[in-house]
N, C-alpha and C positions, 0 to 999 in steps of 0.2 A: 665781688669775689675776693675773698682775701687772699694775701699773699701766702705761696708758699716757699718758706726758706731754707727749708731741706733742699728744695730745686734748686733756688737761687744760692743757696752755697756750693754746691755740688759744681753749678756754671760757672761758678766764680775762680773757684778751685781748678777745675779744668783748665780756662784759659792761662792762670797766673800758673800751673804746669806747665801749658804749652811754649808762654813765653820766659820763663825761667829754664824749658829744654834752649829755646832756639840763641839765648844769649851764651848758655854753657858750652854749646855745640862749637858756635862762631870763634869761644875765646878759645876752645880744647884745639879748633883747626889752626887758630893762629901761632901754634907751636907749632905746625906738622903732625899732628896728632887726628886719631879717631876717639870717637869718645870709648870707646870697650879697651883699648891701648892705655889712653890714659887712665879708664878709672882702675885696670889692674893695677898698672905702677902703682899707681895714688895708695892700694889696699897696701901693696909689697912695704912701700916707703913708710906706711905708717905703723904697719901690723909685725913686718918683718915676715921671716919664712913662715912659709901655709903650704898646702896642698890645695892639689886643683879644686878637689870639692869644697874645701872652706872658701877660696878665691871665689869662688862658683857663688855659693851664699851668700858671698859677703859684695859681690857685686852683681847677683842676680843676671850674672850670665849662663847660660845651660852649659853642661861639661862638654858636650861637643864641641861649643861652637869657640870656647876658651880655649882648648889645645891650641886649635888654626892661630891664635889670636897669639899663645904664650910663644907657639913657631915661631911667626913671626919677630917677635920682643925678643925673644933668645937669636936667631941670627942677626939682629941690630945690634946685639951684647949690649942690652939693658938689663936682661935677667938669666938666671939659669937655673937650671936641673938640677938634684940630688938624690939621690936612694935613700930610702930610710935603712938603716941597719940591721932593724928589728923587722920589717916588713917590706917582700920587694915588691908587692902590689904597690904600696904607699911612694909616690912621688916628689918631694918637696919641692918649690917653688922661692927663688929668693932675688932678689935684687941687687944686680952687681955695683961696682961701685963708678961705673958708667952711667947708670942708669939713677943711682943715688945724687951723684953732679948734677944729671938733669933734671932732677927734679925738686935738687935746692934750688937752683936757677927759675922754673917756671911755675913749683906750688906759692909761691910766696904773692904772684901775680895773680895766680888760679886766683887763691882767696882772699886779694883784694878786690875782684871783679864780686865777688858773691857781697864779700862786705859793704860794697858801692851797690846791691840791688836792693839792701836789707837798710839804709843812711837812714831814710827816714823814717823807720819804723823803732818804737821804746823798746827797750829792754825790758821792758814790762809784755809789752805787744810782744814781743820775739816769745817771752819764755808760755804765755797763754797759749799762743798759734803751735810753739811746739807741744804742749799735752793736748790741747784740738786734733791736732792731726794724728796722734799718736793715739788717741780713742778712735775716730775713726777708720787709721789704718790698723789696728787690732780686730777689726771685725773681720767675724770666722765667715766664709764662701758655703752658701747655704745651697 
């Protein structure tokens, strides 16, 4: 029977998600953090002010479940609120400069943890693996 390597990549794929989750989880807990906590800040810090819904997209959290989550982050005073001017439906979302400290403090460690997963792999390898996945993950849900 021949091999098939659609399966065998697909398995492959899976596990190296699951343990690429279980290492991010471990290093996001070791600040005090959850990972839906930290990957907001992560979006705030880099993207700057958003609304919930682009936060939403841009960390693939559902709007419900991100208010509870921005609750929380705003009475920590990492982040806060603003009205847009032009729209009182629209809510900004921003990063205070509490929350900007901490995350000079622990992204620089974030992404030497990820740097230290990827050591042995080429620049060459990295940049192949990311147009791979990015064919793959464009495929439309049939």
């Amino acid at each position: 029977m021949s091999e098939n390597f659609s399966l065998k990549a697909f398995v492959v794929l899976m596990k190296a998600s699951r343990t690429l989750e279980e290492i991010i989880k471990k290093d996001i807990s070791s600040y005090g953090m959850r990972t839906s906590d930290f990957t907001i800040l992560e979006a705030l810090y880099h993207k700057g002010r958003q609304t919930i819904r682009e936060i939403s997209e841009a960390v693939l959290i559902n709007t419900g479940s991100i208010t509870y989550v921005i609750d929380k982050l705003e009475n920590k005073g990492l982040l806060e609120r603003s009205n847009c001017a032009d729209d009182r439906r629209v809510v900004y979302i921003q990063i205070t400069d509490q929350g900007k400290d901490l995350m000079d403090d622990i992204f620089p460690k974030h992404q030497k943890v990820i740097e230290d997963i990827f050591e042995d792999v080429s620049i060459e390898d990295k940049q192949i693996l990311i147009e791979v996945l990015k064919r793959v993950g464009n495929k439309e849900v049939k």
